[in-house]
C-alpha positions in Angstrom: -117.4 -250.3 -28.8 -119.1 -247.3 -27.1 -121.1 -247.9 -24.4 -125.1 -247.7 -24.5 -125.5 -243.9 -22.7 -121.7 -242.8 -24.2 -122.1 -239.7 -25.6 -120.0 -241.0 -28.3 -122.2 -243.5 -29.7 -123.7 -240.3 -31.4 -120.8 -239.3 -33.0 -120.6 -238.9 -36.8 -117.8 -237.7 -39.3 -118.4 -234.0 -41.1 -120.2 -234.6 -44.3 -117.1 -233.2 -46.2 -115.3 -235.7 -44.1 -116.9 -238.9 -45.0 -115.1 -241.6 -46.0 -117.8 -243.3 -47.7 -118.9 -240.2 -49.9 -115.1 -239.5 -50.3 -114.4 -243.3 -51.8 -117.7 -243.2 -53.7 -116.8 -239.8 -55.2 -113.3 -240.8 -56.1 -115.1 -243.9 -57.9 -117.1 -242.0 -60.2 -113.9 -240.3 -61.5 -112.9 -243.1 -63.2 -114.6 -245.2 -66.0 -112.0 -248.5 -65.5 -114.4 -251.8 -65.6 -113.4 -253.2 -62.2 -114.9 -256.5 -62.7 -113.1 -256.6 -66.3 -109.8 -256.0 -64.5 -110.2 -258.1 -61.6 -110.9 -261.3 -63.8 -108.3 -260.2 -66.4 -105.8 -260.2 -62.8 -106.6 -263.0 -61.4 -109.3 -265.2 -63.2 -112.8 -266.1 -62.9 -111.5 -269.8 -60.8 -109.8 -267.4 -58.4 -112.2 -264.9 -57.6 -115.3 -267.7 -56.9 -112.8 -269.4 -54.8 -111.9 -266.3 -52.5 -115.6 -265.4 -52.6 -116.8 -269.1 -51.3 -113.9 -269.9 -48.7 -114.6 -266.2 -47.4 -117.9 -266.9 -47.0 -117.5 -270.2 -45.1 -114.4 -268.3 -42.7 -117.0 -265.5 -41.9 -119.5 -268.1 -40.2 -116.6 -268.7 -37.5 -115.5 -267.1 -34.7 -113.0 -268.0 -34.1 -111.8 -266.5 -37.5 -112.2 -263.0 -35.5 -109.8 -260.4 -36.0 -111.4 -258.0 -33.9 -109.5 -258.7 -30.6 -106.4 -260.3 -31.7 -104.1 -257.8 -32.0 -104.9 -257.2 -28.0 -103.8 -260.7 -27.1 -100.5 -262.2 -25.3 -98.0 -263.6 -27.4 -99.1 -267.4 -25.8 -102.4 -266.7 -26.4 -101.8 -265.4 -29.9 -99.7 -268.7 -30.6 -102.8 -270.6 -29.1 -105.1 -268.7 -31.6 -103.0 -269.9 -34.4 -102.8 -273.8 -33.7 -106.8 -273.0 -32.8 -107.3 -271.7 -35.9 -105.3 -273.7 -38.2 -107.1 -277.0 -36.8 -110.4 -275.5 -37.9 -108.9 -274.8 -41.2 -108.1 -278.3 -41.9 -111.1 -280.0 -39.9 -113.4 -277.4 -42.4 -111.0 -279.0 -45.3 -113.1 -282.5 -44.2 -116.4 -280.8 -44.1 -116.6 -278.7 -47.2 -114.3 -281.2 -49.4 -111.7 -278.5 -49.9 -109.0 -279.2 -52.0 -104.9 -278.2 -51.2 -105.7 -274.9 -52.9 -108.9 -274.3 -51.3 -106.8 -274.3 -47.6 -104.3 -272.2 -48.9 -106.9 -269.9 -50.0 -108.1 -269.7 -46.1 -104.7 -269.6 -44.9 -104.5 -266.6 -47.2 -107.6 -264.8 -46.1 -106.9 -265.7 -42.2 -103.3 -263.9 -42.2 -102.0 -265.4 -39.5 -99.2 -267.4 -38.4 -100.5 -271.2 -39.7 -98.7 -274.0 -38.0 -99.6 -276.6 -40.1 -97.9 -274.5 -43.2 -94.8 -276.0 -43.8 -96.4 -279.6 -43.3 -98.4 -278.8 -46.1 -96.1 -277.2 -48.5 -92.2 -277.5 -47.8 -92.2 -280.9 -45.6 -94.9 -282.7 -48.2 -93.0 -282.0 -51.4 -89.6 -282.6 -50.1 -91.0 -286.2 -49.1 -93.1 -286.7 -52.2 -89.7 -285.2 -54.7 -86.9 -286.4 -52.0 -87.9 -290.0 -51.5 -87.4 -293.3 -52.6 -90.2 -295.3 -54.1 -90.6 -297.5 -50.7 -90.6 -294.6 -48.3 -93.3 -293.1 -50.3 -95.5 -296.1 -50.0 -94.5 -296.1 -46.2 -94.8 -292.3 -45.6 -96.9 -290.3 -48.1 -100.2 -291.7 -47.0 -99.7 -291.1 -43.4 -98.5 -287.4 -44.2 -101.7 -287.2 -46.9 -104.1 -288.1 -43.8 -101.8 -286.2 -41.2 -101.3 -289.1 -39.5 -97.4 -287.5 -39.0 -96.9 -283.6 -38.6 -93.9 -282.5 -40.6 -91.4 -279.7 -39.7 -87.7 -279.6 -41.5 -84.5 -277.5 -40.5 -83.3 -274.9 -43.3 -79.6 -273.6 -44.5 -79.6 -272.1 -47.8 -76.8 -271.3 -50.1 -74.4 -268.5 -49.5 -75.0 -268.7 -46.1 -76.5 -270.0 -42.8 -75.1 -272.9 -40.5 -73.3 -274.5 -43.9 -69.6 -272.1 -43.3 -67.5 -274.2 -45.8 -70.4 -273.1 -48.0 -70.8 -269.2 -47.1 -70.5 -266.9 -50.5 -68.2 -263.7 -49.6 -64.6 -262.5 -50.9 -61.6 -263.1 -49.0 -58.1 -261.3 -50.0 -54.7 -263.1 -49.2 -52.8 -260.6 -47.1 -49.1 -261.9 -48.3 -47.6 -259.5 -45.4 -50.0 -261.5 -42.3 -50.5 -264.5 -44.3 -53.9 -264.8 -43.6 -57.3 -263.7 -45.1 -59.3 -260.6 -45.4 -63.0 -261.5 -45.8 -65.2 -258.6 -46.7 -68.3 -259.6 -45.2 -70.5 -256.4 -45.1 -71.3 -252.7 -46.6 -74.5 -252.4 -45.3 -73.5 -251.8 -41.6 -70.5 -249.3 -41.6 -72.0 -246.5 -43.6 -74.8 -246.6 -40.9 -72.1 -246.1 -38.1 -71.0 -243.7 -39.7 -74.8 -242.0 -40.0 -74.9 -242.2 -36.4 -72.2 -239.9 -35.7 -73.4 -237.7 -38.2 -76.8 -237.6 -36.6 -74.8 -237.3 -33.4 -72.8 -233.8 -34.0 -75.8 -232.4 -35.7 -77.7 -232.7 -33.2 -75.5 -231.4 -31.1 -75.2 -228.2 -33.3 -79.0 -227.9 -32.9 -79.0 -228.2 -29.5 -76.8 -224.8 -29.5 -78.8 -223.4 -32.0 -81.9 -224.0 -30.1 -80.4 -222.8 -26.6 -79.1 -219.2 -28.6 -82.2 -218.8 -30.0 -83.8 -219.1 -26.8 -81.4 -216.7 -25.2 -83.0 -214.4 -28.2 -86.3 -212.5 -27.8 -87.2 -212.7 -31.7 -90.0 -210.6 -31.1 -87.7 -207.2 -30.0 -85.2 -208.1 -32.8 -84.0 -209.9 -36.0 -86.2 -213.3 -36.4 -84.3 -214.9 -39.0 -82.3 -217.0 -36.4 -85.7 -218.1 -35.7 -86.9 -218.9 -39.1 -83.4 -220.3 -39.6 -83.9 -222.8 -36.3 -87.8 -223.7 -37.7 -86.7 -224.8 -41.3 -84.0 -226.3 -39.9 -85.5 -228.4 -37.4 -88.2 -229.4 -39.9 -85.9 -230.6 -42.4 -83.9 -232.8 -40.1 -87.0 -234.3 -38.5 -87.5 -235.5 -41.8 -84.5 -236.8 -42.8 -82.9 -238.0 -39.5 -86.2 -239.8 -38.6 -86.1 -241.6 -42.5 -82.5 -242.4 -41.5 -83.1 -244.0 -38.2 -85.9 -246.2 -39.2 -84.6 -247.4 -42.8 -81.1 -248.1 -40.3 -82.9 -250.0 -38.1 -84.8 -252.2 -40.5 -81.3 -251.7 -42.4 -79.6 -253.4 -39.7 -82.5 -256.3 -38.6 -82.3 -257.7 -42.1 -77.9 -258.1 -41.9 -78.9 -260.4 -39.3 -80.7 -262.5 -41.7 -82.8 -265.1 -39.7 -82.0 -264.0 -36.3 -83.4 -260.5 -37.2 -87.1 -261.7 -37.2 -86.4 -262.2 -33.2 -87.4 -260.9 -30.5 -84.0 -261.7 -28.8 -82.2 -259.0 -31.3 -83.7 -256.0 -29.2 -84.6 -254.5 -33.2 -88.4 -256.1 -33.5 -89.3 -253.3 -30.3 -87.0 -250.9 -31.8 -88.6 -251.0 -35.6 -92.0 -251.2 -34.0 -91.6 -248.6 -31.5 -89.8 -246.0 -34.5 -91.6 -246.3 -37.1 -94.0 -243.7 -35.9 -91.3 -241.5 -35.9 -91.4 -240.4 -39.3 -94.7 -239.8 -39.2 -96.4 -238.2 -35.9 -95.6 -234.3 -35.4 -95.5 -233.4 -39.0 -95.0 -236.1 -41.8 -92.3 -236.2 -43.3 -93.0 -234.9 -47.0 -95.4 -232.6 -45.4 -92.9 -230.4 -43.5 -90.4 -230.8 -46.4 -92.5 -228.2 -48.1 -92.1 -225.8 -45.5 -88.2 -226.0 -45.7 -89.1 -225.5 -49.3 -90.6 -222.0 -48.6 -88.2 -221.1 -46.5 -85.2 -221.4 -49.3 -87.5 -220.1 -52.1 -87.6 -216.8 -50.1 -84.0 -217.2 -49.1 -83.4 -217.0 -52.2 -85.6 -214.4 -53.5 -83.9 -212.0 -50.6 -80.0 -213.2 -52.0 -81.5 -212.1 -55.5 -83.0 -208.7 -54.7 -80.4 -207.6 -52.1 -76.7 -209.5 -53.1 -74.3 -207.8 -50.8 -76.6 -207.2 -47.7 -75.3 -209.2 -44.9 -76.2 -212.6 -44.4 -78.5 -213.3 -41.5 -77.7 -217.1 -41.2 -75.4 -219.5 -42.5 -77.9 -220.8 -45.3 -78.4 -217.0 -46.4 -74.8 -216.6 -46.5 -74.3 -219.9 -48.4 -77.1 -218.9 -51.2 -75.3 -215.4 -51.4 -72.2 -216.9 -52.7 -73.8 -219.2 -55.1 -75.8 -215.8 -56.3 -72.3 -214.7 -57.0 -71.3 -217.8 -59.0 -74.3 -219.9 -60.2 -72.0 -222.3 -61.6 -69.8 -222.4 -59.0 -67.6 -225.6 -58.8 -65.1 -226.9 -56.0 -61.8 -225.9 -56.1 -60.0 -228.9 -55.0 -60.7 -232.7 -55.3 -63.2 -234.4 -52.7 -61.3 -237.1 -52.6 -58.4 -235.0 -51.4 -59.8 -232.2 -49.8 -62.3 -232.3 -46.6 -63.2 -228.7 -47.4 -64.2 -229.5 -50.6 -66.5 -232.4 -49.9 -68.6 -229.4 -47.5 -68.3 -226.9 -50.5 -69.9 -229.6 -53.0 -73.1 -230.2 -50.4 -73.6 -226.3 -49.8 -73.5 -226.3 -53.7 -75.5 -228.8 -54.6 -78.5 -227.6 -52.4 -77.7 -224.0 -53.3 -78.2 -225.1 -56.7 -81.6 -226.9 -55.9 -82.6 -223.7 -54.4 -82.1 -221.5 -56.8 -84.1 -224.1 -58.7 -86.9 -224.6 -57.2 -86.9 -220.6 -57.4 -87.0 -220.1 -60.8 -89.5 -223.3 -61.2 -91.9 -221.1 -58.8 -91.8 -217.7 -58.6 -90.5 -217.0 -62.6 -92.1 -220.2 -64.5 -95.1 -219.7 -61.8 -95.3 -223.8 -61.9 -98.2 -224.6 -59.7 -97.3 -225.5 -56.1 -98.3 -229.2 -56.2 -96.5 -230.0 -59.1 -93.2 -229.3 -57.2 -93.7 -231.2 -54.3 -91.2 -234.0 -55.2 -88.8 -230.9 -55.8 -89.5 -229.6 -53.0 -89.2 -233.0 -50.8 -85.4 -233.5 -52.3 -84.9 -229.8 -51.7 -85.1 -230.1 -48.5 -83.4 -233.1 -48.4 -80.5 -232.0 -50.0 -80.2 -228.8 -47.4 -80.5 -231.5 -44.6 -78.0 -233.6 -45.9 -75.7 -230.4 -46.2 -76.4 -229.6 -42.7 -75.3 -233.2 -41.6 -72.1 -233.1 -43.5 -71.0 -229.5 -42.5 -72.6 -230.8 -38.8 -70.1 -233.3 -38.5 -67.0 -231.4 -40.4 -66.6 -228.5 -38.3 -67.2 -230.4 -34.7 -63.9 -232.3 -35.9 -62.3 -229.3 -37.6 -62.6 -227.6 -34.4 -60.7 -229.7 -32.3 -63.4 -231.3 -30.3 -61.3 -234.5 -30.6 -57.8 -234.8 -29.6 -55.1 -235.7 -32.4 -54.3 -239.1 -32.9 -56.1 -242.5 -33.9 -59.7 -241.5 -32.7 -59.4 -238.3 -34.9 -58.2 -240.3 -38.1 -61.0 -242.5 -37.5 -63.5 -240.3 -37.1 -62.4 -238.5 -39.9 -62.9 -241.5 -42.1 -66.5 -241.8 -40.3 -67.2 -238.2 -42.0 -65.8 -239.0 -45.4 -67.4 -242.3 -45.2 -71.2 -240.6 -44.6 -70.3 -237.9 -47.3 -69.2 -239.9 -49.9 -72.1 -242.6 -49.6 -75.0 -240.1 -49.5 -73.3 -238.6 -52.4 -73.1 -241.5 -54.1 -76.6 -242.3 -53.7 -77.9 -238.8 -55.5 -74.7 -238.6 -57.4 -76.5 -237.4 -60.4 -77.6 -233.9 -58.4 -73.7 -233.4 -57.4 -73.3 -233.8 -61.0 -75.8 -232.1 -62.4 -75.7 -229.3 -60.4 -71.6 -229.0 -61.2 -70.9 -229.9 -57.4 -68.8 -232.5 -58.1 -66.6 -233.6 -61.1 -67.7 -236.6 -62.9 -64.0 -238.1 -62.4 -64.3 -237.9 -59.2 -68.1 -239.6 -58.7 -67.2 -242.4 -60.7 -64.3 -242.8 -58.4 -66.5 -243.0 -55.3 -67.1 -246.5 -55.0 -63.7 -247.7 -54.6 -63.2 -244.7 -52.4 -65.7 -246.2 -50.3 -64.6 -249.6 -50.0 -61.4 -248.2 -48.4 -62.4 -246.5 -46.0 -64.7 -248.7 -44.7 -61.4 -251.2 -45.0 -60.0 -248.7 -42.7 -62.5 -248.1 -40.4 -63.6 -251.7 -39.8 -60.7 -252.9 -37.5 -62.6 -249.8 -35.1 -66.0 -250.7 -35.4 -66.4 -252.1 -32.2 -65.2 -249.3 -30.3 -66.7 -247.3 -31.8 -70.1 -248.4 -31.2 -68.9 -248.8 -27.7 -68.1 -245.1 -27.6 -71.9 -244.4 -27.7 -71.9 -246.0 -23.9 -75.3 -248.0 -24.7 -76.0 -250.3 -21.4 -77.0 -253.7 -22.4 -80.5 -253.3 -20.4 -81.5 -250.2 -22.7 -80.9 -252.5 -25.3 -82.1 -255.7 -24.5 -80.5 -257.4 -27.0 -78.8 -260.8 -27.0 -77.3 -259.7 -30.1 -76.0 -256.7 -28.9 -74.4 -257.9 -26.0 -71.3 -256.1 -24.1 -69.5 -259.1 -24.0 -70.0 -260.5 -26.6 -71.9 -263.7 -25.5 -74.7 -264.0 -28.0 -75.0 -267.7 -28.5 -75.6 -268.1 -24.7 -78.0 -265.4 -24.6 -80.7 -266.9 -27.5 -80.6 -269.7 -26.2 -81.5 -268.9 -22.4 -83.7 -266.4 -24.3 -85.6 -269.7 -26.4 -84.9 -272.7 -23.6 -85.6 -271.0 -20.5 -87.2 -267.3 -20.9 -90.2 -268.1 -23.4 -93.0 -269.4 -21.6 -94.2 -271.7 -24.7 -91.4 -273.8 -23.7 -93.4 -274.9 -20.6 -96.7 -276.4 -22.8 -96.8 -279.1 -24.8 -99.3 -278.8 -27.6 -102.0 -280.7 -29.0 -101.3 -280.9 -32.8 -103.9 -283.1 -33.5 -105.9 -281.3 -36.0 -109.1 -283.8 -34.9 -109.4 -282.5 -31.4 -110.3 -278.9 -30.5 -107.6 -279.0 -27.6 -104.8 -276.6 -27.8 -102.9 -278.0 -24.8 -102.0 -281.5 -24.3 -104.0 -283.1 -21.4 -106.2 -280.1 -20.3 -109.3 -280.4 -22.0 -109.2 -276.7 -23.3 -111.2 -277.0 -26.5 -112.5 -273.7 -27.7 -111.5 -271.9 -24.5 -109.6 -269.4 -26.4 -112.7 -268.1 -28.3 -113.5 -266.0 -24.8 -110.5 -263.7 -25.2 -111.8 -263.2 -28.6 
């Protein structure tokens, strides 16, 4: 809120930047019957229920979302047993029914403490018991007499091991068991040394350009680092947050807490993809780039290449079809050729789509976006080949593996646009449907290493803050200091009375958290 004599109290958006006059003119573009739709969605008993409950939350504060997201964690949970008592003592006064408090619930978005009592604990009593614990039980849960909670395993998985859903292989040779307990995770350790030696490659391209003055001579390193850049801001941002979230959810239930170091991570990266340039907006500007790449590899063929993408689209000018000589499954090379290839292919593409069909620009933007996402995925890939081609690691185990860790990243982002590699002749369609179980073993390979690997990247355990990720290895201990001792709820004992207004047992505090509203 501005403050009385703040010159920004007079304020106001451009006219062509309204977003009332923009909403109201997109409106009147379309003839749809909202009110026709709405009720055809959702029903006429829905619609006056939302309407009548929203009416009754609006008269009370402490219903306010206008603060809330600037509160403490204690006080937030204080807001939520705060508001979930007025819920249910507005449930006496208004006569709501079950679906009527769900309906608040609903509008309130916020954490409800009283929801599983309501839902999960009351039907598994009401299903779950015998006739005499109903008559001894269901009235005093009806009249919350008794507050409900329950403990949950589900099937497949959770605290039930005997009961845990996963393949396991008899190794005759050890006589023991392989399980195979998760694909998710490797392919993204393998992404991270991807992202690793690529951005070490920019990092040299960046320093020679720099050693360059671009305005006394040839610019198209410098055109050559810009498209670059932009591309892999785009895709290695998408890649990091989609990992993260990626790796949260393989924690299943522990991955909603705070002790996993990954809530602050997602929360913190999710901007990434986003702030200094979007990341379909800059893909259009790789887009450009190649589209005149490839205009210049059409009108001059045997000039010399100015930068490794030029000289890559040359060779494809040469051969348009061009396909890889040797097996990816048997030949690192070849897995390189089929990315340059591939986006060569695109480019050329989006080319003709554009400067000879004269398609208008807008209608290519998904072209354009997997454009350059294809030419960033090809600069990964060849990234991460020639940094171990060149000997930067020593022969032996840690080059096999790392190896893998290349072949690995290759042959699952191929395997995700497989129909590109094939469509474009990149790849052989023998040799895409054989991906899968190509996959499979080289993660089998690779998973005996994983934890060295990861340990390779030399991450202290206070940058990551994560019980989870400890050192060593002590995780169990960690979430539960982190619960029992840490977490400063732990030292208040609530009210749950839904009756009274207090939120803290003993102290009287009724309505006291409606100031930090």
């Amino acid at each position: 809120m501005a403050l009385p004599n703040d010159f920004t109290a007079q304020l106001k958006p451009h006219p062509n930047a309204d977003g009332a006059r923009i909403l109201a003119d997109e409106r009147l573009r379309s003839e749809i019957d909202i009110k026709s739709l709405s009720l055809r969605l959702f029903g006429t008993k829905y619609l006056e229920r939302q309407q009548r409950i929203l009416s009754i939350i609006l008269q009370h504060r402490v219903f306010s979302k206008a603060n809330q997201a600037n509160l403490s964690r204690p006080d937030r949970y204080k807001l939520g047993l705060a508001r979930g008592k007025r819920m249910r003592q507005l449930m006496d006064e208004h006569s709501w029914d079950d679906d009527d408090l769900l309906m608040a619930e609903y509008l309130v978005d916020d954490i409800q403490p009283y929801h599983l009592h309501m839902s999960l604990f009351t039907s598994a009593m009401r299903e779950q018991c015998s006739d005499e614990q109903r008559r001894e039980w269901m009235p005093k849960i009806a009249a919350w007499e008794v507050i409900g909670a329950y403990a949950q395993t589900e099937l497949g998985h959770g605290s039930n091991v005997r009961g845990i859903e996963l393949s396991a292989t008899w190794d005759g040779a050890s006589k023991s068991f392989i399980l195979h307990i998760q694909i998710r995770v490797l392919p993204l350790l393998a992404t991270a040394f991807a992202l690793h030696y690529s951005g070490a490659a920019m990092r040299e391209l960046y320093e020679r350009t720099r050693s360059t003055n671009a305005l006394d001579g040839d610019r198209a390193q410098l055109a050559e680092l810009h498209s670059t850049s932009a591309g892999l801001k785009s895709l290695a941002t998408e890649l990091a947050a989609n990992g993260i979230e990626t790796c949260r959810r393989a924690m299943g239930g522990h991955g909603y807490s705070g002790g996993t170091g990954l809530v602050q991570l997602n929360a913190d990266y999710l901007s990434k993809p986003t702030v200094e340039g979007d990341n379909w907006m800059i893909t259009q500007q790789v887009a450009r780039s190649l589209i005149k790449k490839v205009g210049e590899a059409i009108a001059a063929p045997d000039r010399t290449a100015a930068s490794s993408t030029d000289a890559c689209l040359m060779v494809f000018q040469k051969d348009q079809r061009k396909t890889t000589a040797a097996s990816i499954l048997r030949d690192d090379a070849a897995i390189v050729a089929a990315f340059e290839n591939r986006m060569a292919w695109m480019a050329f593409r989006a080319h003709r789509l554009r400067e000879v069909e004269k398609r208008s620009w807008n209608s290519l933007l998904i072209d354009f976006h997997k454009l350059s996402r294809a030419y960033s995925q090809c600069i990964l890939v060849t990234s991460f080949y020639k940094a171990l081609d060149a000997d930067e690691v020593p022969a032996g185990p840690t080059r096999a593996v790392l190896f893998d860790l290349f072949r690995l990243f290759a042959f699952t982002t191929m395997d995700a646009d497989s129909r590109e590699f094939q469509q474009s002749g990149a790849v052989a369609a023998t040799d895409l449907d054989a991906l899968q179980e190509r996959i499979l073993e080289l993660m089998g390979r690779i998973r005996p290493h994983a934890v060295r690997l990861v340990d390779a990247f030399a991450l202290p355990d206070y940058l990551l803050d994560s019980a989870l990720g400890r050192y060593d290895g002590k995780v169990y201990e960690q979430l539960f200091y982190n619960a029992h001792v840490l977490n400063p709820l732990n030292r208040t004992t609530f009210n749950p009375d839904y009756r009274s207004d207090e939120i803290v047992m003993g102290s009287g505090d009724g309505g006291a958290i409606l100031a930090k509203l």
